[in-house]
N, C-alpha and C positions, 0 to 999 in steps of 0.2 A: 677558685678561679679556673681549677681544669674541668669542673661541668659547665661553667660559662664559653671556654674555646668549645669543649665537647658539645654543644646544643646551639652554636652558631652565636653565640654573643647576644644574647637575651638581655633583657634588662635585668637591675639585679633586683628589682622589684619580683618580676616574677618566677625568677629563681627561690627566692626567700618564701614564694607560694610552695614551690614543687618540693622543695629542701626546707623547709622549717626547722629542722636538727642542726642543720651545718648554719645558719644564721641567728641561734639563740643568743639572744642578748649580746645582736649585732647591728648595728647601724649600717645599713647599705649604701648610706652615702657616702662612706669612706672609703670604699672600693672602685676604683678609677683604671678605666683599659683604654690606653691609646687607640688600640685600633677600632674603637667604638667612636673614639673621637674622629678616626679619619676616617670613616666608614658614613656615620651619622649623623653631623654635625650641623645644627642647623641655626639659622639668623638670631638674635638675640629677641626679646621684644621689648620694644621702646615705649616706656611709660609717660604719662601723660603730664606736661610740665604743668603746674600751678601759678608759675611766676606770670606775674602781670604788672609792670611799670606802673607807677602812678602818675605820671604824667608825658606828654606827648613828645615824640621825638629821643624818647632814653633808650630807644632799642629800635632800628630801622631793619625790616627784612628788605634782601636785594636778589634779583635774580636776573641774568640773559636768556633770552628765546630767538632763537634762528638756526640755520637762515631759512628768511621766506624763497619757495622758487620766483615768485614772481614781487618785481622790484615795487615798491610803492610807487605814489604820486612822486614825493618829493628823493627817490631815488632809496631807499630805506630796506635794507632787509634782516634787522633785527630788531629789538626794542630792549629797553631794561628797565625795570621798574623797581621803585621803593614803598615800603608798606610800612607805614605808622604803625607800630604794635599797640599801642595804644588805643587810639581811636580809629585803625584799619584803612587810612585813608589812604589813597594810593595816587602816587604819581607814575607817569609811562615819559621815558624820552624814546623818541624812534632814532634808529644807528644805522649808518651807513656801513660801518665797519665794526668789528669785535674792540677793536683796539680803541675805540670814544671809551670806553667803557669807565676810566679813569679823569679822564677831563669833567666828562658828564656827570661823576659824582661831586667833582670838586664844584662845577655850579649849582648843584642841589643844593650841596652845603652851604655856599654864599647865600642862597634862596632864602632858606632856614634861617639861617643868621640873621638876615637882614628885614626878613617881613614878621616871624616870629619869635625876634631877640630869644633863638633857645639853641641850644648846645645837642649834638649827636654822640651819644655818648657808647654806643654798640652798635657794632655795621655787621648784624650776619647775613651771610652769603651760604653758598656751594662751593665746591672745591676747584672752581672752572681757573684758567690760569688767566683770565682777564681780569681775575681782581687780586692776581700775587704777581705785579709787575712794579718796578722799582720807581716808578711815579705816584701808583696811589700807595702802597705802602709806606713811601717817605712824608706823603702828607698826612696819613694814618696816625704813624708817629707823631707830625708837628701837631696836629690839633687833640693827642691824646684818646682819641677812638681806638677802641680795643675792638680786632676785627674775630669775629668767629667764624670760624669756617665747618663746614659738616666732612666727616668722613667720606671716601673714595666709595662711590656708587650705594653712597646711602641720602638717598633725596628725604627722608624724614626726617633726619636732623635740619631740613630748610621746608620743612612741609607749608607752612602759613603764605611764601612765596609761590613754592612750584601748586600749590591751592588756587591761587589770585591767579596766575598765568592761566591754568586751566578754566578758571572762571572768566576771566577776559575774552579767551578764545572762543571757549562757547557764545558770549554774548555779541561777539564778532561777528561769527559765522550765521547766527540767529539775523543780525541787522541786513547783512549782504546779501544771503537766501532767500530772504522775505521779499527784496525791492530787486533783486535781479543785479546787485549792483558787482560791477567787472573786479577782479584782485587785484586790480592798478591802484585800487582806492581803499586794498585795505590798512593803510597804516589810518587814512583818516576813519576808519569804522574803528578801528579800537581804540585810539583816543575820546571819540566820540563814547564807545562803549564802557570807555575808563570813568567819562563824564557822567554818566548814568547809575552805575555802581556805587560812585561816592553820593549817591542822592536816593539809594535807594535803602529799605532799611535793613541794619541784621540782624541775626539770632545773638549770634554774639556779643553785641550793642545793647542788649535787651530791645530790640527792635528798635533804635535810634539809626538813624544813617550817619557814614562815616562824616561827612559834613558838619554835619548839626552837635557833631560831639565835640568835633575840633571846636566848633566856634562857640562851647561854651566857655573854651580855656581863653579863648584869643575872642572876646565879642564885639571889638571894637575895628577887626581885621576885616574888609573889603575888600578881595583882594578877587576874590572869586563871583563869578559870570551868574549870575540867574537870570534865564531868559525863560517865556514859555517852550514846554518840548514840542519838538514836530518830530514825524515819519523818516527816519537815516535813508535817503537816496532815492526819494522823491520826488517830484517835480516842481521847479520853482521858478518863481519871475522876477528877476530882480530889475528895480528900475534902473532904465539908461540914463545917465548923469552927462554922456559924454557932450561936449562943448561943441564938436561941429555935426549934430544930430539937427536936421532937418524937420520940416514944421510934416514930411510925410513917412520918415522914418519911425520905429516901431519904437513904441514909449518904455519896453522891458524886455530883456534878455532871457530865452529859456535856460535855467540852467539843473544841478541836479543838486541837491541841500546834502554837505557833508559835514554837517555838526555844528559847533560852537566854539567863538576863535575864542581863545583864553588869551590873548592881549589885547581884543576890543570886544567894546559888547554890541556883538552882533551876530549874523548867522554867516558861515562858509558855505558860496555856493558856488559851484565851477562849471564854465562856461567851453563844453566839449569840444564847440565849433573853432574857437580861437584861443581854446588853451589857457585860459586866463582864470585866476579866484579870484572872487570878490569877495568882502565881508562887510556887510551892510543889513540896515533895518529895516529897511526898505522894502521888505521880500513879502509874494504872496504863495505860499501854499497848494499844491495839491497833492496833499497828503497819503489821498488812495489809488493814486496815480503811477507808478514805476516808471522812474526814467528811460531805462533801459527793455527793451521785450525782453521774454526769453529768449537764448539763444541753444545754440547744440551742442555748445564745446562748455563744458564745465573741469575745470582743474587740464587736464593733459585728455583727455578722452572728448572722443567723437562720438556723438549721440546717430546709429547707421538712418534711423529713421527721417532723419531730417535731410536727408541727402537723396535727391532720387537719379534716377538712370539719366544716363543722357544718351540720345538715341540721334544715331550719327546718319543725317542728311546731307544734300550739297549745297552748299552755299557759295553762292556768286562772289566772286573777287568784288571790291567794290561798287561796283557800280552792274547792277542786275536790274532788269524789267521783268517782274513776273507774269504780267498783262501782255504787253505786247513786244513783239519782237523788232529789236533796234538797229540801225545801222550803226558798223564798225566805226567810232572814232576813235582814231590813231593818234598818241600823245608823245607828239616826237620831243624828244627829250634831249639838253642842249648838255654835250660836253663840259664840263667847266675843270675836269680834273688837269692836273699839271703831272710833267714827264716825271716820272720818278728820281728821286734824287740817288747820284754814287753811291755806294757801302764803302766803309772806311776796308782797311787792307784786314784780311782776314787774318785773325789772332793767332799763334801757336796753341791750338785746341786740346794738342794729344796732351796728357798729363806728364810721362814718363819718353817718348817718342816725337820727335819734333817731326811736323809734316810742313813743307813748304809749299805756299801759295803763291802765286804770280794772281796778280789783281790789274795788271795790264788787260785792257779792255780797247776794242775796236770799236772803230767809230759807229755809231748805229743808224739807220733806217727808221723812218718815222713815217707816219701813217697820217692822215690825216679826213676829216669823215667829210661825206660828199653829203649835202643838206637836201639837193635838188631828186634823189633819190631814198627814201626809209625804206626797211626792210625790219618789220613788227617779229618780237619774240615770239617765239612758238609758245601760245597756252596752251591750258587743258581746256577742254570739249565743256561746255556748260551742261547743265543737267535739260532735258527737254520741257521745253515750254519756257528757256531762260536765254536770252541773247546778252554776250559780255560783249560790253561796248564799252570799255575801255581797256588798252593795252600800251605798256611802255615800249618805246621804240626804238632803234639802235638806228646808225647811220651806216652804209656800207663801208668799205674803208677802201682807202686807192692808196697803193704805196708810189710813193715820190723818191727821188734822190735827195738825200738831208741837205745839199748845198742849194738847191733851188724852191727851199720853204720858205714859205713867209715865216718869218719870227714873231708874228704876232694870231699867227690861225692856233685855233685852237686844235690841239693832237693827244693823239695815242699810240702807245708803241705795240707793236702786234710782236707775239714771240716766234720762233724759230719751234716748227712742230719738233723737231729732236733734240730742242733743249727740254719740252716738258720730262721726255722720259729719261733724261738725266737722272740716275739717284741718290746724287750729293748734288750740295750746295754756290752752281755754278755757273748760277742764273741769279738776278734779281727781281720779281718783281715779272715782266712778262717782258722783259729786254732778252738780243738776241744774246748767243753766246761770245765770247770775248775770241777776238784773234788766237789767242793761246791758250787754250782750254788747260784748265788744270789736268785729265787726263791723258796732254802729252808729256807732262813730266813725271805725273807719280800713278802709278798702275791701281786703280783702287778694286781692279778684281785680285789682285795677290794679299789684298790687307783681310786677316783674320776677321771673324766673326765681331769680336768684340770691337775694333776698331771702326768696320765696316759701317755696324749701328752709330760708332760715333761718330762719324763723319756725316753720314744723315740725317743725323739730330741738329747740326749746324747749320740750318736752311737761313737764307736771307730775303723768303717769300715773305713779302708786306703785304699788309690787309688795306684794305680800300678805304679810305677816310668820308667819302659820299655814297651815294646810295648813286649817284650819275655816273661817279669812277667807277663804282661794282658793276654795271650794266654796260659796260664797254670793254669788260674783259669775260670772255668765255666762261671759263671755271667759276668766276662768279657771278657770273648771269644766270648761268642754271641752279646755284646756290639759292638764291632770290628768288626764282620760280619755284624750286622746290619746298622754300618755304611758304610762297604764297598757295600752293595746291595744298599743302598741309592745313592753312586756315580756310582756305576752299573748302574741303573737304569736314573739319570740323563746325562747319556754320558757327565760325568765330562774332561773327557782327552782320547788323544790315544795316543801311545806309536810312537817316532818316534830319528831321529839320530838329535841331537841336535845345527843347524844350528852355522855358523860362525860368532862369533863375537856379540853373542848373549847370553843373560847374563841370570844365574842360580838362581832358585829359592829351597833353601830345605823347609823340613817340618818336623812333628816331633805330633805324639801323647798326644793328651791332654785326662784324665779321671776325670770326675766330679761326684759326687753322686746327682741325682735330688732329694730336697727335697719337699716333702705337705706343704702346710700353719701350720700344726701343727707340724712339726719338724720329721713326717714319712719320710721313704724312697720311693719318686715314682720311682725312675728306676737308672740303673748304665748307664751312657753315655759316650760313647768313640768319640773322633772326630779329623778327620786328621786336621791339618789348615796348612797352607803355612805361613813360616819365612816372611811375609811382611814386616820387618826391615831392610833384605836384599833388596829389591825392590829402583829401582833408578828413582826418578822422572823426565819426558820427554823421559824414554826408557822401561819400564814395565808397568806407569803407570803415567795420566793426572789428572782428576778432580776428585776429593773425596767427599763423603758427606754422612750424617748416620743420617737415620730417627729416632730421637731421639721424642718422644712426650715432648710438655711441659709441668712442674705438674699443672700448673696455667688453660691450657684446661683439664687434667684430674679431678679437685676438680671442676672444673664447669659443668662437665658431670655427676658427682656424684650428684652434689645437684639439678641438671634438674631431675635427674633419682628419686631422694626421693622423691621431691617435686610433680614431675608429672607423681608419680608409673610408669615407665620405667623400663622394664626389662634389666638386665645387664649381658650379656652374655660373653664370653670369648672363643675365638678360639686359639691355638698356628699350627704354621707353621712347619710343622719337615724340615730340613734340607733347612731352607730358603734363604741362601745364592746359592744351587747349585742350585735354580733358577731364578739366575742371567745370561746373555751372557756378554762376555769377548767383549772388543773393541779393546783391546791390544795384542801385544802376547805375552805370559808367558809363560816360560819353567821351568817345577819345575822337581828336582829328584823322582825318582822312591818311592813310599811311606815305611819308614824304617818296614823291618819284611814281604816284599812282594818283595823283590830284590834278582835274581838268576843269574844265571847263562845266561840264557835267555833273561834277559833283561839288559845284560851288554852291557855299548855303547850306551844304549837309557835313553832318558828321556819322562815326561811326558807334551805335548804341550795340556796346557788346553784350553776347550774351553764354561767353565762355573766358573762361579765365585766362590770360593774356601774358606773354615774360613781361617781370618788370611791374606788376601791379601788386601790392601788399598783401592782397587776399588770397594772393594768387598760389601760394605753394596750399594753403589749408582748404582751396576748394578740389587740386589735387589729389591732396591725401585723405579726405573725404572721401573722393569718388571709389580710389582705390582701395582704401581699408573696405568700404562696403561690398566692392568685387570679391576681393579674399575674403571676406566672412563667409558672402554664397556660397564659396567655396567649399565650408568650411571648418575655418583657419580659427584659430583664436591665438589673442591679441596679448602677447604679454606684457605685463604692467608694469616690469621694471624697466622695458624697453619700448613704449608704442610703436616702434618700425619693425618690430618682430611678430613675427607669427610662426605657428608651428600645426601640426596636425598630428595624429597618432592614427595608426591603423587599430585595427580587431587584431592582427598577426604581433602586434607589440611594436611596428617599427615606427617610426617620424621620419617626417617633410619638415624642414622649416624653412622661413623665406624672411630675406631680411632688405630693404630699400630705403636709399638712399637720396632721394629725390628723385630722379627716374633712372638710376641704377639700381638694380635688383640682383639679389642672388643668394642662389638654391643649395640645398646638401642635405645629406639625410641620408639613411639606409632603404628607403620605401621607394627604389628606382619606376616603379610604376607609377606611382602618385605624383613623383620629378615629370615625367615626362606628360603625365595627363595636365598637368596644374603650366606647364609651359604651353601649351594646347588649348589650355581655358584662356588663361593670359593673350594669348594670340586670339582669339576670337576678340574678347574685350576690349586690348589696343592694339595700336601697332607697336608690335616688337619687333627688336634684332638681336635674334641669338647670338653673342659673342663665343660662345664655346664654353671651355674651361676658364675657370676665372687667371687674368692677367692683370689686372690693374684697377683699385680701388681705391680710392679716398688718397689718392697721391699717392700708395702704397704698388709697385710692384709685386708680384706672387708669382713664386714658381716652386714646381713642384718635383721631389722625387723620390725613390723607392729609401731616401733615407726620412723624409718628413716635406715639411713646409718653408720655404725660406720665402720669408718676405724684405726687402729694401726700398729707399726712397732715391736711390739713384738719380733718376729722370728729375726729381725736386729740384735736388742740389745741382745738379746740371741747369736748370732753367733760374734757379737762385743764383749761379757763381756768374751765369749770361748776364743778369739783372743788372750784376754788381759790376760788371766788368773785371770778375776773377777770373774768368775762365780759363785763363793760361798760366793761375799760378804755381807756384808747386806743393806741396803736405810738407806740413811739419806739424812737431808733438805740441811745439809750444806756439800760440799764434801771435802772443805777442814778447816783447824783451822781457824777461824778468827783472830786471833791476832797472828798468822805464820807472822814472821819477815823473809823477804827476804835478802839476801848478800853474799857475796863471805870467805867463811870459809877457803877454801885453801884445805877443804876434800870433794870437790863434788863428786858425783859418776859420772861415764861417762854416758852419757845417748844417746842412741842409735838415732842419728838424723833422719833419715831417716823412722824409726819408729816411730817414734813422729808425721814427718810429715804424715806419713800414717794415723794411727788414727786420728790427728785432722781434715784428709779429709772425715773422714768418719763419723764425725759428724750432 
């Protein structure tokens, strides 16, 4: 043993070479060194079992696979299968959850029972804990099944199982490849694919198919489907049966063939347009046909080539003549908004500091608009050789004395120019300010920093419910122009007569207040979006997908960035959707508050990607991903919103975005500021600075690290909730709160319930 440590722990094999004297008429397997054992110690190997049942169903393999990322048709993202040892025939149920996993055996078994009067007499499995839970175990028990399970991270003692999965899956992915067909629809390719396999023959079987063998034991059983095979997700017609089908409506439905129903004998074929399966005999065939084209997006990846440039011209607001040049008509636009309603009395806001409100309010001044006089918004200059002949139009406004208004004209309240620059919340709305201004009683230039931000954060500015209300209040009237020079500017759409049999998209104005990480106001924001609820999937719109970052790469870019002083920058994208290209065509109406006379009979056929349209983030992060490639940039694959670049010098750029938030870090301060320079050429950006505020996340920075919080969350959650004023405590509710049914609960709002605990 001391020339075994002396020579590093040889075998004693070939010691008994070197030393033949010291091992005479020794057997060397008798000599055993721990630290050979923990040194070199390796897997066992598992010999080949012989056993084979003699008849079907004495021994069942089982296994789970998932999850899928992408959910089935019928909402599915596992499966589990059982495999006849016997005759290798295999049954697939699709799962919604882990946890079916025991119910779904228990109907197998009643299956068995009941079509092939036969008894399950061995359930092997893996060691997954969906099959050691106290439901099927207790039934394991009652019906005498003795379960096997394979050891911890030894998948060969379930080899015949984790076999058949890998075998399904190959025959999955073969079926869905070949016809183009989308991963919504893989659960029905592998049942389909399940159905193929027991019909085909095995080695195993001596070339018998799993079918044929079973139904030599059972020949009287009927139970299973034979239909001729067709092509998995190709093109089909199934006849229209429907009862109020006209003598000139179409005699068959296109649809896409997903297999073979196993409770009727017939074929599955689903009808994209309206969402519906059919299973009927009815069907014809086009076998070499693919439902679907090819597309760009296969799994999570964006194919760069299928995306091209989009090359930013002017496009006319609605209504443009490229021919000839038009005279201005003016689309005076009729008031209908109503005065703004009181704000209840302002809450006790401070948490720990009580600040008192006076919500006494003076009577106000009311405006009301002169009809006999318009005075048109100021647009942007059309491109040359283009006259805009259409403009929304404001009414001048003549202030009256509120005691000598009619009560029935329609009004506006104009605000007090020195209440805008107020910086607390002491205004509502564009009303003047109250007889008693809150700062004559409480000094808000002596309140601290932290206080100051809160108080700010408590605005009672309301957003505009009409696109007419928004166009009668300054701040957002230029909000709405600025959006519309933004689709100006990207040749959003051109106005045209809205083809036949071609389906309608409306829209409709949304106003949001941007806020700062400390609860300031940065800007009022108006933005058109397209009703994409209306939108019909296979006829507006194919593949979807929204570059969402994940928190788990944002909190590891954060602690790179602390850890290895990494500047952290922040870019936002203005209007990052309209530079998207459309693949589809979309016809949406004319945008509400910009529709004349002029443009009756036309709608808008876009031909950039619009807020509010399905397609609408994945033709985005197309456009973009293939800007940062040029770049470039490569894509990493655990995150597709990340990118990163490496220099010659060793250092990295990487850039990660969020929908049209973006942001930078990296050691390669050169490659930072050219690659914000490239970006800027490409869209329009607005350099935010150093990064403040991401994904709800607060960020601030200092010479000790990174502190990030959600502050500003929980402030706009505790407003929602109407906490705002209450106080912390450890425990939120009683402890010794006895729950039960009193018979006087209050209703409690469901749906709001669910809201908040989502936004937890």
């Amino acid at each position: 043993m001391l020339w075994h440590y002396r020579l590093g722990h040889p075998s004693f094999g070939y010691l008994k070479h070197l030393f033949p004297i010291l091992f005479k008429n020794k057997d060397v397997e008798v000599f055993q060194c721990e630290i050979c054992q923990l040194a070199k110690h390796k897997r066992s190997v598992y010999p080949t079992v012989n056993y084979k049942p003699s008849k079907p169903f004495s021994l069942i393999h089982s296994d789970i696979w998932g999850p899928s990322r992408a959910k089935s048709y019928s909402g599915a993202r596992w499966f589990i299968t059982f495999i006849d040892d016997h005759t290798r025939k295999t049954w697939i149920y699709l799962l919604k959850e882990k946890s079916e996993a025991a119910e779904t055996f228990k109907r197998f078994y009643s299956m068995i029972q009941t079509q092939f009067q036969s008894q399950i007499q061995v359930l092997r499995t893996d060691n997954g804990k969906e099959y050691f839970n106290k439901i099927l175990g207790n039934f394991l028990i009652q019906q005498g099944i003795i379960h096997h399970s394979s050891c911890v991270d030894t998948p060969q003692q379930n080899g015949i199982a984790e076999r058949k999965n890998r075998h399904l899956l190959e025959v999955t992915r073969a079926l869905m490849f070949s016809m183009n067909v989308q991963k919504r629809f893989w659960g029905e390719a592998l049942l389909h694919a399940a159905y193929l396999i027991n019909r085909m023959p095995s080695k195993i079987l001596g070339y018998q198919t799993p079918l044929k063998t079973l139904q030599t034991f059972f020949p009287h059983n009927k139970i299973f489907t034979e239909l001729p095979h067709k092509v998995f997700g190709c093109i089909s017609f199934v006849h229209n049966h429907a009862i109020n089908r006209s003598k000139l409506d179409p005699r068959a439905i296109k649809c896409i063939f997903l297999g073979v129903s196993n409770t009727q004998k017939g074929y599955k074929c689903f009808d994209v347009s309206s969402g519906k399966m059919f299973v009927s005999m009815d069907v014809t065939f086009f076998e070499n046909q693919p439902f679907f084209n090819k597309t760009s997006l296969q799994g999570e990846h964006l194919v760069n080539d299928e995306d091209k440039f989009w090359k930013c011209n002017v496009l006319p607001l609605p209504v443009f003549n490229d021919q000839t040049e038009l005279a201005n008509d003016k689309h005076t636009i009729t008031n209908n908004s109503t005065p703004h309603k009181e704000s209840a009395t302002m809450r006790n806001m401070a948490p720990t500091t009580e600040l008192r409100v006076y919500s006494r309010r003076k009577e106000r001044k009311k405006v009301i608009p002169q009809l006999t006089d318009a005075q048109p918004i100021p647009t942007p200059s059309p491109a040359p050789g283009n006259t805009l002949i259409l403009h929304p139009t404001l009414e001048k406004n003549q202030v009256f004395d509120h005691n000598n208004l009619n009560p029935t004209s329609e009004s506006v309240f104009v605000p007090n120019q020195s209440d805008l620059n107020e910086p607390i919340a002491i205004r509502k709305g564009v009303r003047e300010c109250t007889k008693h201004p809150i700062s004559n009683y409480v000094s808000y230039h002596n309140l601290s920093p932290k206080f100051k931000a809160f108080t700010t954060s408590i605005t009672d500015d309301e957003t505009p419910k009409t696109i007419h209300e928004a166009l009668s209040i300054p701040k957002w009237r230029e909000a709405v122009l600025e959006e519309m020079r933004a689709l100006e500017k990207n040749q959003t759409w051109e106005l045209t007569k809205l083809p036949p049999n071609k389906h309608l998209v409306d829209s409709k104005w949304i106003f949001t207040i941007k806020y700062n990480s400390d609860g300031t106001i940065e800007r009022y924001k108006a933005r058109l979006v397209a009703r994409g609820f209306t939108q019909t999937y296979g006829l507006d719109y194919e593949e979807t997908f929204a570059p969402v970052a994940k928190l788990n790469t944002v909190r590891i870019l954060l602690s790179l960035a602390a850890n290895l002083d990494w500047p952290l920058l922040q870019l936002d994208v203005k209007n990052a959707f309209l530079n998207g290209d459309l693949e589809e065509e979309v016809f949406m109406q004319v945008p509400p508050g910009f529709d004349s006379n002029t443009t009756a009979g036309k709608v808008c056929k876009l031909k950039k990607a619009l807020y509010g349209l399905k397609q609408s983030p994945r033709a985005w992060f197309g456009r973009f991903e293939k800007t940062v490639k040029k770049r470039g940039y490569t894509q990493a694959q655990s995150d597709h919103t990340l990118f990163y670049k490496h220099s010659a010098e060793g250092k990295v750029a990487v850039l990660i975005v969020y929908v049209d938030d973006i942001v930078l870090t990296g050691d390669d301060q050169g490659e930072l500021a050219a690659l914000k320079n490239f970006l800027a050429q490409q869209f329009e950006i607005k350099d935010l600075g150093n990064l403040k505020y991401f994904l709800g996340m607060e960020v601030a920075r200092s010479q000790k690290g990174i502190m990030i919080c959600q502050r500003k969350y929980v402030l706009d959650l505790l407003k929602e909730t109407g906490l705002l004023g209450c106080k912390p405590v450890s425990t939120p509710i009683d402890p010794n709160q006895k729950f039960g049914r009193t018979g006087k609960e209050e209703v409690v709002d469901k749906t709001k319930y669910q809201q908040l605990v989502g936004k937890l």
